[in-house]
C-alpha positions, -999 to +999 in steps of 0.1 A: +203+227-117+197+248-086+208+241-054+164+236-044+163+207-073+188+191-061+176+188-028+147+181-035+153+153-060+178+134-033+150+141-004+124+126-024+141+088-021+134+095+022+098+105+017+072+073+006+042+101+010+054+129-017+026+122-046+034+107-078+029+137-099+055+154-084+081+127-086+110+142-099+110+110-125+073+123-133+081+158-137+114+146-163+087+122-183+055+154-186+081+188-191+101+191-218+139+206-218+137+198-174+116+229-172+102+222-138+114+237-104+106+234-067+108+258-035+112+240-004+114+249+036+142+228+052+136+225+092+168+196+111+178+186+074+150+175+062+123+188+041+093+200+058+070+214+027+075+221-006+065+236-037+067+222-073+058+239-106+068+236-140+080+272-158+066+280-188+081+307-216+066+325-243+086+354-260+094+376-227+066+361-206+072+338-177+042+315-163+040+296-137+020+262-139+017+226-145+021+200-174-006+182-192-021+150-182-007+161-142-044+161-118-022+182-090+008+198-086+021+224-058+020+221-024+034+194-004+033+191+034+052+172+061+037+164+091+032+182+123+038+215+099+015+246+104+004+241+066-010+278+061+022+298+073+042+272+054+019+278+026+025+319+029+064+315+032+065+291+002+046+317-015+068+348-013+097+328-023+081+319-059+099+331-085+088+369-103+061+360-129+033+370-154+010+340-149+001+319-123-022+285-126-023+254-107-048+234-102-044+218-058-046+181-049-077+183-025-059+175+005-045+211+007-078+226-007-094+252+012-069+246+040-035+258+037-040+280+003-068+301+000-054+329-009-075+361-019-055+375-047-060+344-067-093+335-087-102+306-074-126+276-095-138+250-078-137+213-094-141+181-081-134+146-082-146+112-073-129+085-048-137+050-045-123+042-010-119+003+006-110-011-029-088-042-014-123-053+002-134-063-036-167-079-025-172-045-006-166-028-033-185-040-060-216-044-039-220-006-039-218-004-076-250+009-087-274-025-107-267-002-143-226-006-136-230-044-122-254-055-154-227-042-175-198-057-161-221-087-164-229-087-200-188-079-206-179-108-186-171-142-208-173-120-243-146-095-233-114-103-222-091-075-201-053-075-208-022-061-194-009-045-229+022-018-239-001-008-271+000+029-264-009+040-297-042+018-298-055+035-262-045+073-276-065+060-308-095+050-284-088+082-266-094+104-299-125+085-304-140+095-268-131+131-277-147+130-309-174+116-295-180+142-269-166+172-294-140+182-277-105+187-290-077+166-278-054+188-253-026+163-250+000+140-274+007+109-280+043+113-275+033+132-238+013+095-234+038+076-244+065+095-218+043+086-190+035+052-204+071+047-205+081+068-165+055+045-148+062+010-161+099+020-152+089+029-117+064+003-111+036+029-107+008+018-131-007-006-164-021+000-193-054-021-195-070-031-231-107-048-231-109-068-261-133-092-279-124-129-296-124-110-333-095-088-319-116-060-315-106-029-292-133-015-270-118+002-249-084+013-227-072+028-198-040+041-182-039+039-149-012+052-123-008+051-081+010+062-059+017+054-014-020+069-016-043+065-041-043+051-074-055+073-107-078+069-133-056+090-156-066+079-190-095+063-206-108+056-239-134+038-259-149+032-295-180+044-295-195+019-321-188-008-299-201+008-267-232-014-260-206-043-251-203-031-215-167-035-220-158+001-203-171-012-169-153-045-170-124-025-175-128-002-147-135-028-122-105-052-134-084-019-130-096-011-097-086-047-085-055-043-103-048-010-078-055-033-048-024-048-047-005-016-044-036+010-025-069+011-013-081+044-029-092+047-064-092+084-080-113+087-111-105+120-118-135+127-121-149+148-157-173+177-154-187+164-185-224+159-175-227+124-189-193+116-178-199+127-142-230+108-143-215+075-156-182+073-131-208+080-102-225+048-109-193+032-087-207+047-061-175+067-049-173+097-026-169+131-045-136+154-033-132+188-046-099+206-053-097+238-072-079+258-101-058+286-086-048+315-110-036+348-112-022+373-135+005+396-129+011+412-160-011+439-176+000+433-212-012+393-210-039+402-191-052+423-222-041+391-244-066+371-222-093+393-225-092+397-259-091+360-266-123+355-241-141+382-262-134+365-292-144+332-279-175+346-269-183+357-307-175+331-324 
C-alpha cells in the first residue's frame, strides 16, 4: 500500500464530510484484489482535497475509473480550498493511463472540473430535500404517488430484511421488464449489503403481502449528507399493488433519522424519470467525464460503436 492510501485511509476517521462511496470500507466492499487508489494535497497535516479512483487492467491497458453500483467517485474538497486549482494539481499527479471515466458527484460539477480535454455527458439526478419534516414531505408528493401509498397501506407490510438474494431477484425482474441487461452481481450486492450494515450506513427494505408475496425491495445507503436510493426492484406482475411507493416513502422516513436529503439517483429511463418525479424532488445534474489516451483502444472503441450501430 502506498504511502497516499495510507494516509488517506487514517485521515478519513477525522473527516465526518468525505462521502460514503469513497469510504475506504466502501471502496474494499465494490473493488476486487484492493484495486482502488487516491491522490491527495496535504496543507498543516491535514488533507485538504483528494482524489479517489479505482484502477482497472486489461492485458497491457491501464484505465482509470469507478466500480459498479458507485453514483460518484473523484474529487473531494475541504473547505476554504480554491477547488479549481486543487482540481488542476490533483490532475497532473494521476497516474499515466489509457482510459479515463468517472462519472462527478454534482457538488463539484461544472465548478472545480471542467476540463476541455475530457468528453463531457451531462446526467442528472433527483433530490428530495426536508425529509425529517415528514408531513412536509409527503404533502408535495404528487395525488398519483399519495393514492398509491394509500391503496399499499393495511395490505402491504414494509420490513427491515437481510434477504439479499430475494431484492437482486426483484432487481432482474425490473431489468427484464425494461430490457435491459443486468450490469452488476449478486455477489457485488451482497459486498455492499454486507460493508453498510457493518458501518451502520443503510437497510434493506422488502414490501410484502399476508400470502408472503414479494413486491418489491430496495437498498438504500447514507451518508453525513444525503441518503441514496441505490437499489430498487419490483415484480412486475404484482405492480398494481402500489407497494413500490409504500416502500419508497417508508425508506425515506427510515433516512430521517440519520439525514435530511434523499438521492434517488435518479434513471434516464423515460418512464423511470417520470415515476421518481412524482415525489416531487428537485433535479441535480452531475456528469460522466472521459477521455482516452491511447490510440490502439481508441480504435477498439470505435470499432465496437460501429458494430453496435449494425446490429
Amino acid at each position: 500500500m502506498n504511502s497516499m492510501k495510507e494516509k488517506y485511509i487514517s485521515l478519513t476517521t477525522t473527516h465526518e464530510d468525505i462521502p460514503i462511496f469513497m469510504q475506504p470500507w466502501w471502496l474494499d466492499a465494490v473493488v476486487e484484489n484492493d484495486a482502488w487508489d487516491v491522490i491527495l494535497i496535504e496543507e498543516a497535516r491535514t488533507m485538504s482535497a483528494c482524489f479517489v479512483y479505482m484502477v482497472k487492467r486489461k492485458g497491457p491497458f491501464k484505465a482509470v475509473g469507478m466500480p459498479g453500483l458507485t453514483p460518484f467517485l473523484g474529487f473531494w474538497f475541504g473547505q476554504a480550498v480554491d477547488q479549481s486549482n486543487a482540481a488542476t494539481q490533483l490532475m497532473s499527479m494521476l497516474p499515466k493511463n489509457d482510459k479515463f471515466y468517472m462519472q462527478m458527484n454534482y457538488e463539484v460539477f461544472g465548478t472545480a472540473f471542467d476540463e476541455p480535454v475530457f468528453k463531457k455527458e451531462v446526467l442528472h439526478t433527483y433530490v428530495l430535500s426536508g425529509i425529517k419534516d415528514h408531513d412536509g414531505t409527503y404533502a408535495n408528493f404528487k395525488q398519483r404517488i399519495k393514492g398509491e401509498i394509500k391503496k399499499a397501506q393495511g395490505q402491504i407490510q414494509i420490513t427491515e430484511s437481510s434477504d439479499v438474494d430475494g431484492l437482486y431477484a426483484l432487481c432482474q425482474m425490473s431489468y427484464e421488464r425494461q430490457a435491459r441487461k443486468m450490469d452488476f452481481s449478486l455477489e457485488l450486492v451482497r459486498s455492499i449489503y454486507h460493508a453498510v450494515i457493518e458501518n451502520n450506513s443503510g437497510v434493506l427494505l422488502t414490501a410484502q403481502d399476508s400470502e408472503g408475496n414479494l413486491h418489491a425491495g430496495t437498498l438504500i445507503v447514507w451518508d453525513h449528507d444525503r441518503a441514496y436510493y441505490l437499489l430498487n426492484g419490483g415484480n412486475p406482475t404484482l405492480r398494481s399493488s402500489g407497494a413500490n411507493s409504500l416502500l419508497i416513502w417508508e425508506a425515506i422516513k427510515q433516512a430521517s433519522k440519520f439525514t435530511d436529503k434523499f438521492d434517488f439517483e435518479g434513471s434516464m429511463i423515460p418512464g423511470v424519470e417520470k415515476y421518481i418525479q412524482g415525489y416531487n424532488p428537485e433535479k441535480k445534474q452531475y456528469a460522466l467525464y472521459t477521455r482516452t489516451n491511447s490510440m490502439l483502444v481508441g480504435a477498439a472503441e470505435n470499432i465496437k460503436g460501429a458494430l453496435k450501430r449494425k446490429s
